[in-house]
C-alpha positions as CSV (number, residue, x, y, z in Angstrom):
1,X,15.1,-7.7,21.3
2,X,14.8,-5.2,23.7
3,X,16.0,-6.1,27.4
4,X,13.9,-6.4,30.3
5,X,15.8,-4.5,32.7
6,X,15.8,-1.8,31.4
7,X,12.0,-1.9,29.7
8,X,11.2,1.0,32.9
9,X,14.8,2.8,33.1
10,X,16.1,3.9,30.1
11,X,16.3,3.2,26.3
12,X,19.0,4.8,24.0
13,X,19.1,7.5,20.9
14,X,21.6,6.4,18.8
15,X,23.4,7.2,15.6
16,X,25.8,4.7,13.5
17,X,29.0,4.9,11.0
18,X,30.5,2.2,8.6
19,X,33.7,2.8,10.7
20,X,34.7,4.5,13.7
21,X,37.1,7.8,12.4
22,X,40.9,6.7,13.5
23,X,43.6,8.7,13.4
24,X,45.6,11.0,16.6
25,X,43.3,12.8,19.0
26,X,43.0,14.8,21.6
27,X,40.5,16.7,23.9
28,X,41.5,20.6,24.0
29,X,39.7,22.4,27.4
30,X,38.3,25.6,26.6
31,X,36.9,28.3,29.2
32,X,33.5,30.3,28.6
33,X,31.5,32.5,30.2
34,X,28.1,33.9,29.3
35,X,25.2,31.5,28.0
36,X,23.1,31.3,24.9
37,X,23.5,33.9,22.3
38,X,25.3,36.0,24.7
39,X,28.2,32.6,25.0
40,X,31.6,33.8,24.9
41,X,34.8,31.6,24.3
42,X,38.0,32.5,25.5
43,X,40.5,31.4,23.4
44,X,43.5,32.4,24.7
45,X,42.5,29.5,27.7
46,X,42.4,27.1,25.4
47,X,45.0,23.9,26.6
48,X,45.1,20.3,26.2
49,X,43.1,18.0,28.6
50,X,44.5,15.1,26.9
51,X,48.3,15.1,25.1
52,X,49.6,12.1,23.5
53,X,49.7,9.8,20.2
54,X,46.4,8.1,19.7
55,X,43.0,8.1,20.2
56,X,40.8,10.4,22.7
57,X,37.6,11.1,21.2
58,X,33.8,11.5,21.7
59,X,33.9,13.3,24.7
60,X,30.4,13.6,26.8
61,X,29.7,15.1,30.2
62,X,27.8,12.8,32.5
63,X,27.3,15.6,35.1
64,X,28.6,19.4,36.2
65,X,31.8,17.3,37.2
66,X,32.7,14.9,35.3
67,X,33.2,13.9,31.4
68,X,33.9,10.9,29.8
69,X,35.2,9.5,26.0
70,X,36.6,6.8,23.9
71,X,40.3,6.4,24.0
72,X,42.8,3.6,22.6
73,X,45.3,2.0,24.4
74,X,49.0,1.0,23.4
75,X,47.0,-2.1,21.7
76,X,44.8,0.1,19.8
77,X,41.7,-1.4,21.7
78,X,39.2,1.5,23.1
79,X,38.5,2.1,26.4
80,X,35.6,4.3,28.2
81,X,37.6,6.7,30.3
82,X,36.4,9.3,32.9
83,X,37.6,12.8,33.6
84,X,36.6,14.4,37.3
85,X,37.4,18.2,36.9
86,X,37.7,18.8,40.5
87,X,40.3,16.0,41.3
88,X,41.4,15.8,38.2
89,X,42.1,12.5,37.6
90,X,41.3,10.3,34.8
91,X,39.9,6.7,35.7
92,X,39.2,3.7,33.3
93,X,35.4,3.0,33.7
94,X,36.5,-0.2,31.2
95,X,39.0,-2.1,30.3
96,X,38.7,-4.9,27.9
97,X,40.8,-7.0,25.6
98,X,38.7,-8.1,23.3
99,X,36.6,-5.3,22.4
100,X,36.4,-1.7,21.9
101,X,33.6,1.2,22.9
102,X,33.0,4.2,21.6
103,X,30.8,6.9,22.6
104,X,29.8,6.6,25.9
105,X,27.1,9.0,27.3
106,X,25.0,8.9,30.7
107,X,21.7,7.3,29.9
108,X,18.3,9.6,30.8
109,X,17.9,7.0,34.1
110,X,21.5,8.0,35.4
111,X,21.5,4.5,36.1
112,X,24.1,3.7,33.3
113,X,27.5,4.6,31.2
114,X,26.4,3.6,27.8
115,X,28.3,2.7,24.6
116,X,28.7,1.5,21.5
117,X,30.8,-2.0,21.6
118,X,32.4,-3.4,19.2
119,X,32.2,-7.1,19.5
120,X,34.8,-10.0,19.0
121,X,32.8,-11.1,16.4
122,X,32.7,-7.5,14.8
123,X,29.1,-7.0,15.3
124,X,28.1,-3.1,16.3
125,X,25.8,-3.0,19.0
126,X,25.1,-0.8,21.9
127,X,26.1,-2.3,25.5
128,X,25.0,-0.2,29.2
129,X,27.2,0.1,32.1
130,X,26.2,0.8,35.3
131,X,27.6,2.9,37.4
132,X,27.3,0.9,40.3
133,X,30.4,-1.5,38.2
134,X,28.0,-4.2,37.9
135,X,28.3,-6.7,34.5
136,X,27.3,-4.4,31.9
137,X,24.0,-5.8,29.8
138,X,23.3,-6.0,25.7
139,X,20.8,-3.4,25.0
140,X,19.5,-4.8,22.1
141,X,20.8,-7.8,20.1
142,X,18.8,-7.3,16.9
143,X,19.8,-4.4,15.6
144,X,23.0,-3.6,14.5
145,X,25.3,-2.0,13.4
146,X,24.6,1.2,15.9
147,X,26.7,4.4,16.9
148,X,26.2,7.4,18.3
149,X,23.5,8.7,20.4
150,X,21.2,11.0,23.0
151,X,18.0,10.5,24.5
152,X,14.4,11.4,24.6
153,X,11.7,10.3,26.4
154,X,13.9,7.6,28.1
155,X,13.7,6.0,24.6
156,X,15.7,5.2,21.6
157,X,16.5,6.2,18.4
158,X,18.9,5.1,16.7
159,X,20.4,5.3,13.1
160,X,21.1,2.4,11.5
161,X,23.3,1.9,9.0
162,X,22.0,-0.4,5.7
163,X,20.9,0.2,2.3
164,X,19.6,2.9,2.8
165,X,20.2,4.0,6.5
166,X,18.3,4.9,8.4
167,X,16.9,6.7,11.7
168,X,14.1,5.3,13.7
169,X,13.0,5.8,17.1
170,X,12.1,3.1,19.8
171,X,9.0,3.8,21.2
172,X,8.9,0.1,22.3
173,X,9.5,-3.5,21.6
174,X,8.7,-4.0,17.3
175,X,7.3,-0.5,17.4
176,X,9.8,1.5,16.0
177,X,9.1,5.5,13.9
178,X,10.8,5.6,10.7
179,X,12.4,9.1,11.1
180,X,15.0,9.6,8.3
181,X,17.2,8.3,5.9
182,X,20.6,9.4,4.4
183,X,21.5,11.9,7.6
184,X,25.3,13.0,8.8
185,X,27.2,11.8,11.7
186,X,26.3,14.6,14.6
187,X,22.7,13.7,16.1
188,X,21.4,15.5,18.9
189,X,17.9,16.2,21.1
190,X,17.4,20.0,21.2
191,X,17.3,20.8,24.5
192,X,14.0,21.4,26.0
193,X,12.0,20.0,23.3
194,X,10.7,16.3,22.0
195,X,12.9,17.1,18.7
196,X,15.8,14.9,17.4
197,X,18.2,17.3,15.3
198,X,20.9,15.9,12.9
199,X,22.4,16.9,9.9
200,X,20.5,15.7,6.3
201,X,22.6,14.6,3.4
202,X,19.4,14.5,0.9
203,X,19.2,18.3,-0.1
204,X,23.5,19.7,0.2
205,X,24.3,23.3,-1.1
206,X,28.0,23.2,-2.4
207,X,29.6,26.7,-0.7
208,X,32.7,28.8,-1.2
209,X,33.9,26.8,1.9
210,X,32.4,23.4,1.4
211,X,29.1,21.6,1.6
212,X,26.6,22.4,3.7
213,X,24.1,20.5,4.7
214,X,20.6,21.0,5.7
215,X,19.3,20.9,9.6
216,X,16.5,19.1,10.3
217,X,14.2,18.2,13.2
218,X,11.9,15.9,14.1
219,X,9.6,15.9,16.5
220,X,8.6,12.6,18.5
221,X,5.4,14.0,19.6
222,X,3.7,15.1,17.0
223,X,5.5,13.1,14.3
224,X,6.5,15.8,12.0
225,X,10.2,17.0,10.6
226,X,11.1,20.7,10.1
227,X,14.0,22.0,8.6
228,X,15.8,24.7,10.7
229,X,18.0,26.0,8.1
230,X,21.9,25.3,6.7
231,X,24.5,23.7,8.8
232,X,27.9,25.5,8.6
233,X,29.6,24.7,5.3
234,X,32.6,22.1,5.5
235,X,31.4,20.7,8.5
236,X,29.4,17.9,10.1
237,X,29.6,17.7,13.3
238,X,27.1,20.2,15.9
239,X,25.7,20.6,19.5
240,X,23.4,22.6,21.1
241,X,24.4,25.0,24.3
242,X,20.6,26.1,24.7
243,X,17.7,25.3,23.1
244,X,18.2,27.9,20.3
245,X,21.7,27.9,19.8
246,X,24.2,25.6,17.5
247,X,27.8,25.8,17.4
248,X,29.7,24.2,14.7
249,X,33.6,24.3,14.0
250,X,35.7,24.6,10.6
251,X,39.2,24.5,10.6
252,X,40.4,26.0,13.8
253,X,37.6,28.3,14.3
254,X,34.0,28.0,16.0
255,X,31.0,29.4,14.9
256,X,27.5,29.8,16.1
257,X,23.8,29.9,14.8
258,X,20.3,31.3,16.4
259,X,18.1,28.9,14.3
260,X,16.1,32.2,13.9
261,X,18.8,33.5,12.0
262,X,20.4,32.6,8.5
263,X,24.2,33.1,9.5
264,X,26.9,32.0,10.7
265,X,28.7,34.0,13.6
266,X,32.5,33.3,14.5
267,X,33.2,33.2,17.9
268,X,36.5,32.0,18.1
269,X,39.6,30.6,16.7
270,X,42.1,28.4,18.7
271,X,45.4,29.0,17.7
272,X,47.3,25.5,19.3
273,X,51.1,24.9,17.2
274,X,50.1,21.2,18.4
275,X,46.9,20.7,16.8
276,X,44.2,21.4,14.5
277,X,40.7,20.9,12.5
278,X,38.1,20.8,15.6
279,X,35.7,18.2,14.8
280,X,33.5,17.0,18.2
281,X,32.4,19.1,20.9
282,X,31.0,18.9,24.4
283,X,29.6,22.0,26.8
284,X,29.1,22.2,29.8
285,X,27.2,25.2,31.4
286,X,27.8,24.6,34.9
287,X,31.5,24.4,34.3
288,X,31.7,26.7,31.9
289,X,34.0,24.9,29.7
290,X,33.8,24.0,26.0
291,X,35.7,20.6,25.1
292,X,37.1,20.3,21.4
293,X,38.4,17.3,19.6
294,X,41.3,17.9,17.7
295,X,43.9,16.2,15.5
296,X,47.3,16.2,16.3
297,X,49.9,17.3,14.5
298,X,52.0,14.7,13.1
């Protein structure tokens, strides 16, 4: 059921997994300059923002200051945490003991830190934190379990994970779209448009360098899904820094994509002796910096 308070503020897009990825992470910093098509990443700036054993993931900036993510503590429990780039400083924005969250965004209101909680009881739902530190409210507590997530319309959609999953869109209470089924883990809006992108595991092409899996949109207002060509092979995870521009990551390099265009275009490879295999990414075009998640070496 949806909540009340938040019926005129702000609904979620969400997208779920059977299990949250574990393993040693950390968030690498990356300068930029230029925008679009003309984006540029310096790799040679490349430096951790986070450095130690465990778990810093899902990074997502709120605003042109400040960026927040999952990360575990010594107990293995997971935290929201926030990181202001002009002070500097990293803050807890939770701190629970008897559940974790994971991917925390800004909601379309501004009103909220969202996130997907993992409940004592093991139940997968997504919980809103305002930012004014007030008790943070159950979105919905009928549908479960849910993961990660972006916004259109100040409405939800969520993927949710059954047999088969699937990707639907809240346009309100009991009326949900049906968008997809069988879709990767990276969802995103495409900037400037009513389309929810993500990654389709229905129709894969098996490449030199690993599957690839087709890109398709769909558009909440006028119903219809598109296909906007192949995702980069051996990789799932995406973002968009304009509205016609997709960088993905393989390995230690990053590539990008006009969706006009049928290739692939490295832009970079981040040579770290500490880490490897970039998986998440966050941009920020105010800042001009490029977060990566990447795995330690052990």
């Amino acid at each position: 059921m949806l909540k009340k308070i938040i019926a005129n503020l702000c609904f979620l897009f969400l997208f779920s997994l059977p299990l949250f990825a574990q393993g040693s992470f950390d968030l690498i910093r990356v300068d930029t300059k230029g925008k679009g098509k003309n984006l540029e990443i310096l790799a040679e700036t490349a430096k951790p923002l986070t450095d130690r054993i465990g778990y810093d993931n899902q990074p997502n900036f709120i605003n042109d200051q400040e960026l927040v993510f999952s990360a575990a503590d010594d107990q293995g429990n997971h935290d929201i945490i926030l990181y202001n780039f002009s002070t500097k400083n990293f803050t807890n924005l939770t701190k629970t003991v008897d559940r974790s969250e994971y991917s925390p965004s800004i909601t379309d209101c501004k009103q909220y830190i969202a996130a997907v909680v993992v409940e004592p009881g093991g139940a997968q739902r997504l919980w809103l934190y305002p930012i004014n530190l007030s008790e943070p409210e159950l979105l919905y507590d009928d549908i479960e379990p849910v993961g990660y997530y972006d916004w259109y319309d100040n409405k939800a959609a969520m993927f949710v994970l059954g047999e088969p999953n699937s990707l639907i869109y809240a346009r309100g209470r009991g009326d949900l779209v049906s968008m997809d089924q069988n879709i990767g883990r990276s969802v995103k809006r495409r900037p400037k448009t009513s389309e929810i992108t993500y990654l389709s595991k229905e129709d894969v092409q098996t490449k030199p360098d690993g599957v690839a899996l087709e890109l398709r949109a769909f558009d909440l207002k006028t119903n219809r899904k598109s296909e906007i060509g192949l995702g980069l092979a051996g990789s799932e995870d995406f973002i968009w820094v304009d509205k016609k521009s997709i960088l993905m990551a393989r390995g230690n390099e990053i590539f990008i994509r006009r969706i006009n265009e049928n290739t692939w275009s490295k832009l970079a490879e981040i040579s770290l002796s500490s880490h490897q295999n970039i998986s998440r990414m966050a941009y920020s075009e105010d800042l001009e910096v490029l977060i990566l998640v990447m795995e330690r070496n052990q």
